[in-house]
N, CA and C atoms as a LAMMPS dump frame, in Angstrom:
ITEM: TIMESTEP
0
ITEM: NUMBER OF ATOMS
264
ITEM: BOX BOUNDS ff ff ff
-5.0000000000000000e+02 5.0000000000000000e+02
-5.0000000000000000e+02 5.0000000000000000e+02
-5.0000000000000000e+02 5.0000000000000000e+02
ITEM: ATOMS id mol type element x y z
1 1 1 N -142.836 -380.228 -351.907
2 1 2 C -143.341 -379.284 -350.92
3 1 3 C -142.184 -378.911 -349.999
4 2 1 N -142.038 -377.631 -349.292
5 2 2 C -140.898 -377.111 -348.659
6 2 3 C -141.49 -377.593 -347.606
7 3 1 N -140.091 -377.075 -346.821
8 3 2 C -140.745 -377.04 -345.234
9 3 3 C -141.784 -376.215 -344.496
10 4 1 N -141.654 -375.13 -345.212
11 4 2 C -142.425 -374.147 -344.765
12 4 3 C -143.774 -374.329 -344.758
13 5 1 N -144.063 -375.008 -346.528
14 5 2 C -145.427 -375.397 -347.124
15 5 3 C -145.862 -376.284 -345.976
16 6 1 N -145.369 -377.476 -345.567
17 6 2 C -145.821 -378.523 -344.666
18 6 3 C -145.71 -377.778 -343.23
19 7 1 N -145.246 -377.47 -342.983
20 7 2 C -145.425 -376.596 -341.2
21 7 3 C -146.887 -375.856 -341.688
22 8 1 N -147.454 -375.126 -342.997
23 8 2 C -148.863 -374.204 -342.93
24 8 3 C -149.587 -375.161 -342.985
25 9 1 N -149.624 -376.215 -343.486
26 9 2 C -150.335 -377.179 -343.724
27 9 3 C -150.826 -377.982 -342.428
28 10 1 N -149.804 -378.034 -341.967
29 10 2 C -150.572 -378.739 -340.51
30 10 3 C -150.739 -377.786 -339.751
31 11 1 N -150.56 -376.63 -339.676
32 11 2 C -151.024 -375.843 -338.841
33 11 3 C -152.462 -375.531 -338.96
34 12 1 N -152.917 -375.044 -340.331
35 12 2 C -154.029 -375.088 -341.127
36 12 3 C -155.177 -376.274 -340.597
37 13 1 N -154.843 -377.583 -340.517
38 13 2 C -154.826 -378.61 -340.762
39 13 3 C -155.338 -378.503 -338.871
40 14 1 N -154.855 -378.53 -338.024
41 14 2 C -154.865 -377.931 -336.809
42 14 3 C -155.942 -377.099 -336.374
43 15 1 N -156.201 -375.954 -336.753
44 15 2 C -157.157 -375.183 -336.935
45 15 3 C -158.535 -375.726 -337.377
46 16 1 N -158.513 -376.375 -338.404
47 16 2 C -159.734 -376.625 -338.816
48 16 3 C -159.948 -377.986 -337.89
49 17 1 N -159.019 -378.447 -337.289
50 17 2 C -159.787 -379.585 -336.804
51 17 3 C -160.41 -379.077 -335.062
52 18 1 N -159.325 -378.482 -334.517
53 18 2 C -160.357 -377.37 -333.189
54 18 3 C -161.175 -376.512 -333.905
55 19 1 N -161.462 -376.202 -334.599
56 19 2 C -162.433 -375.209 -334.569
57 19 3 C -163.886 -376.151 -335.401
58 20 1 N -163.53 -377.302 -335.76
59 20 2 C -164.568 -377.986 -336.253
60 20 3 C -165.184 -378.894 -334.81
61 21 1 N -164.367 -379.146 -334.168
62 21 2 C -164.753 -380.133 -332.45
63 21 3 C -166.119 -378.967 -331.763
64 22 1 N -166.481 -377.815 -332.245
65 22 2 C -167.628 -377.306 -331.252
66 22 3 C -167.412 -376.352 -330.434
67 23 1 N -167.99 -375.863 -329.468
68 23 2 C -167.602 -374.964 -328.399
69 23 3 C -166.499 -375.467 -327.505
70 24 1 N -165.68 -373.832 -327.492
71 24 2 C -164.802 -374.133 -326.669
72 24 3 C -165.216 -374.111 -324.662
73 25 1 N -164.495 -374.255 -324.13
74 25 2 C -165.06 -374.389 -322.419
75 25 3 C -165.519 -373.557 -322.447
76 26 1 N -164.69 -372.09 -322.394
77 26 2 C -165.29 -371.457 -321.889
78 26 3 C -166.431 -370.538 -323.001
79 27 1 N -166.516 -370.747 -324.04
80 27 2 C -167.776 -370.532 -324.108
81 27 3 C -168.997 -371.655 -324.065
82 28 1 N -168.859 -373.177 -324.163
83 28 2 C -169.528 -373.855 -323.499
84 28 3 C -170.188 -373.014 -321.92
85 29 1 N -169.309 -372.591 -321.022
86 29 2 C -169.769 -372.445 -320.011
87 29 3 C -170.575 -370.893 -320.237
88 30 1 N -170.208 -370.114 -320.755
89 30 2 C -171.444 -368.577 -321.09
90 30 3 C -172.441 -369.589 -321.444
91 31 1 N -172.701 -370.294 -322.199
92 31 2 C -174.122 -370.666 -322.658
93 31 3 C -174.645 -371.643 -321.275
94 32 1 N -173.972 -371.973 -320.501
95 32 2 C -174.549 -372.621 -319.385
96 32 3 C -175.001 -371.822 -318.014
97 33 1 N -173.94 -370.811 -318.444
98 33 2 C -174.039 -369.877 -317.324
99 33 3 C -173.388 -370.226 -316.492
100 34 1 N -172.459 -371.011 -316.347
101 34 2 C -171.652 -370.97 -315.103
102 34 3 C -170.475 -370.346 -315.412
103 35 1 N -169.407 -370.05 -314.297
104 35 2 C -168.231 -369.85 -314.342
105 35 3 C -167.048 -370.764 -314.697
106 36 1 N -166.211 -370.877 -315.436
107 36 2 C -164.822 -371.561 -315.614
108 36 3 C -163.755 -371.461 -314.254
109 37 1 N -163.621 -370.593 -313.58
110 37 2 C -162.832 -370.393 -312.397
111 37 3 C -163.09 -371.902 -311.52
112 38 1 N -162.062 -372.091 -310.976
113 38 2 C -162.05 -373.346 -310.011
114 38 3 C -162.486 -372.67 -308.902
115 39 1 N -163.783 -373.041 -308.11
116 39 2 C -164.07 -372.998 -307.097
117 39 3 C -163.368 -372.66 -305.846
118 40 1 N -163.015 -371.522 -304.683
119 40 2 C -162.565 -371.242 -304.061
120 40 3 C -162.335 -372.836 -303.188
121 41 1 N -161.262 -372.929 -302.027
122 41 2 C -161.078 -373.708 -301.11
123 41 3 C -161.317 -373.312 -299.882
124 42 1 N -161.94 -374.094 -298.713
125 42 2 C -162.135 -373.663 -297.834
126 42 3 C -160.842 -374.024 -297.432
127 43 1 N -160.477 -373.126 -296.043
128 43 2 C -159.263 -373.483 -295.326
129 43 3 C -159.078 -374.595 -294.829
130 44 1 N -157.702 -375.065 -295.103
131 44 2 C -157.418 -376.34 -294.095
132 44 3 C -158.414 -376.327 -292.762
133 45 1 N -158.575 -377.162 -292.455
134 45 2 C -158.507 -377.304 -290.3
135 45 3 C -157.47 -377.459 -290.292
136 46 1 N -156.831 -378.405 -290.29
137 46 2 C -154.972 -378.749 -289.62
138 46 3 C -154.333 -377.527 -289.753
139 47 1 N -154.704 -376.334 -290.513
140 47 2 C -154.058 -375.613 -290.869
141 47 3 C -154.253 -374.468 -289.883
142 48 1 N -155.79 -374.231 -289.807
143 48 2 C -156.379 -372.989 -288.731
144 48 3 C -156.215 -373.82 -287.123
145 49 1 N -156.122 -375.163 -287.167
146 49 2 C -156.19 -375.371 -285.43
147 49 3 C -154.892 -375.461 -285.406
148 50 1 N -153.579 -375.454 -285.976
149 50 2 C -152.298 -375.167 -285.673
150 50 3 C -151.877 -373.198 -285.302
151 51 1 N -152.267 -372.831 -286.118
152 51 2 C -152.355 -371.437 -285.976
153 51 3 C -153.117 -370.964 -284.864
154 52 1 N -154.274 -371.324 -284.143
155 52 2 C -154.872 -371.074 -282.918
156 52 3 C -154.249 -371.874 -281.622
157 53 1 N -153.094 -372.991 -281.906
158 53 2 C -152.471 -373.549 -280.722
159 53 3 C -150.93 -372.742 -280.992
160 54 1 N -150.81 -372.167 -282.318
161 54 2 C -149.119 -371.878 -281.676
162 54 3 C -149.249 -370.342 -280.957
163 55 1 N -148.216 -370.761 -280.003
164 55 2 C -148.066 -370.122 -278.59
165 55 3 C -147.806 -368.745 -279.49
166 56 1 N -147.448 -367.507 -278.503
167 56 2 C -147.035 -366.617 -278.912
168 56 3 C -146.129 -366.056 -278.711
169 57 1 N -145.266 -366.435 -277.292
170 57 2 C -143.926 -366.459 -277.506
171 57 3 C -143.091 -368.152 -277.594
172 58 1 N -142.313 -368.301 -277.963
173 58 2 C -141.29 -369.561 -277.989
174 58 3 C -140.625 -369.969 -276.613
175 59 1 N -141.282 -371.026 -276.573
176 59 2 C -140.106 -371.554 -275.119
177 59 3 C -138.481 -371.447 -275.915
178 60 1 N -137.796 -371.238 -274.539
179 60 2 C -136.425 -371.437 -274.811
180 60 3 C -135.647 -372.486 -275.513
181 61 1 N -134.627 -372.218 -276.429
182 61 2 C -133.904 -372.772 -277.335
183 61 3 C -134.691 -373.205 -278.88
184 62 1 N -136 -372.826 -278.996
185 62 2 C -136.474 -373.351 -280.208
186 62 3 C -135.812 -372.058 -281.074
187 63 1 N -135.881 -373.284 -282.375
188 63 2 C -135.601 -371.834 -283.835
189 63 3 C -136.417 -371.631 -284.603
190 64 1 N -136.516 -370.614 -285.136
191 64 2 C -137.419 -369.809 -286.484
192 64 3 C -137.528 -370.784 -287.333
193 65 1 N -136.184 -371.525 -288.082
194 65 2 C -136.445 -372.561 -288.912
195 65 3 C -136.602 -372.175 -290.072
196 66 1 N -137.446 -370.956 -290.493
197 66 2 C -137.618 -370.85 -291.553
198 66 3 C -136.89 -371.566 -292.936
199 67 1 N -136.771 -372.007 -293.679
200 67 2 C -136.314 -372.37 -295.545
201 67 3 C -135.712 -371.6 -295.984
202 68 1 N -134.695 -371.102 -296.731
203 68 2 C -134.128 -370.612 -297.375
204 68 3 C -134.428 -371.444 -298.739
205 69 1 N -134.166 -370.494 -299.788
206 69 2 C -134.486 -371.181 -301.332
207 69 3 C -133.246 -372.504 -301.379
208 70 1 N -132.407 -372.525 -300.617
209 70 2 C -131.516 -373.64 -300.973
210 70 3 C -131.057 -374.545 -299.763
211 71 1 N -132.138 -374.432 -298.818
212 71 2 C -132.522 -375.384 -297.886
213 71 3 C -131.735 -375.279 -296.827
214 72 1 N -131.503 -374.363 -297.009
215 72 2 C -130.587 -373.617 -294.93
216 72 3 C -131.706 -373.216 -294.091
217 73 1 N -131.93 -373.306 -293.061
218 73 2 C -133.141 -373.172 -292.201
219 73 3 C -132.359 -371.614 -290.972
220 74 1 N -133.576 -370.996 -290.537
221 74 2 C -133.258 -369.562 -290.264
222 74 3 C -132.805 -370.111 -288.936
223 75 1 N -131.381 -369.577 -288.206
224 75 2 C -130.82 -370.088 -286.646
225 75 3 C -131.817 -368.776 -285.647
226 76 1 N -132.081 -368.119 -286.435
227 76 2 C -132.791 -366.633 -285.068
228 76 3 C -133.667 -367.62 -284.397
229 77 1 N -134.32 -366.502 -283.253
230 77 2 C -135.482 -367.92 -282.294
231 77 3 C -136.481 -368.063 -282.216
232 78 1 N -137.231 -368.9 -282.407
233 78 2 C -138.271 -368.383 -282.752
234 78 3 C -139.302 -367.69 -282.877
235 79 1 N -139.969 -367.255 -283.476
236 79 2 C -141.132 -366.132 -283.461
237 79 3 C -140.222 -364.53 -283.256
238 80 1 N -139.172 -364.561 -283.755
239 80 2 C -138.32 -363.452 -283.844
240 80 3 C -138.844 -362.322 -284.805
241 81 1 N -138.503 -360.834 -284.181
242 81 2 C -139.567 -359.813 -284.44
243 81 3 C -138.291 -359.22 -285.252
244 82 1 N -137.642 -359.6 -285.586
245 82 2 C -136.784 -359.173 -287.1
246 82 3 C -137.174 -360.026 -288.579
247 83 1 N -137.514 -358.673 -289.199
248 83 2 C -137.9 -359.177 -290.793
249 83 3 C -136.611 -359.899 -291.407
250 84 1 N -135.518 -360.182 -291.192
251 84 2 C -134.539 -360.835 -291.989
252 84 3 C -134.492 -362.004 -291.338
253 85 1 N -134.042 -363.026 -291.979
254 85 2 C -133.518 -364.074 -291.428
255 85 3 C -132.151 -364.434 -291.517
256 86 1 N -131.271 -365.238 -290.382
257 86 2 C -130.128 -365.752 -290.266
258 86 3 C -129.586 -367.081 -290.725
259 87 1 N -129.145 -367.156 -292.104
260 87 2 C -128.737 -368.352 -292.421
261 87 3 C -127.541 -368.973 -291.92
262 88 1 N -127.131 -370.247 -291.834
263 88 2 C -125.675 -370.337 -291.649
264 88 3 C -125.626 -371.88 -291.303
């Protein structure tokens, strides 16, 4: 047998064994009637009561901070009303 023959063979071989196991999820789930989608998340709290305590302007000397993809943090100050940030 070639290689080729044995790669159809288990592929074959593959096939018939998922398609012999039954319904797949998501049609398991049409016949149940539910949805497959993961359930929405409600919002953090830690997340919404940080956002309702940060101030709206920055006391003096704090920074933006922001991340850069290679881990330089933004020097502008914070809550700065320029769309770019300052790496360095």
């Amino acid at each position: 047998m070639s290689k080729l023959d044995a790669q159809r063979a288990m592929r074959e071989a593959k096939y018939a064994r998922n398609s012999a196991s039954g319904l797949s999820r998501r049609e398991a789930a049409a016949v149940r009637g539910t949805s497959t989608a993961p359930a929405a998340r409600e919002p953090s709290t830690k997340l919404a009561q940080a956002a309702e305590a940060a101030p709206s302007a920055a006391p003096e000397g704090e920074r933006c901070g922001h991340k850069s993809m290679n881990g330089r943090a933004c020097t502008r100050e914070a809550a700065h009303s320029e769309k770019s940030h300052r790496y360095s």
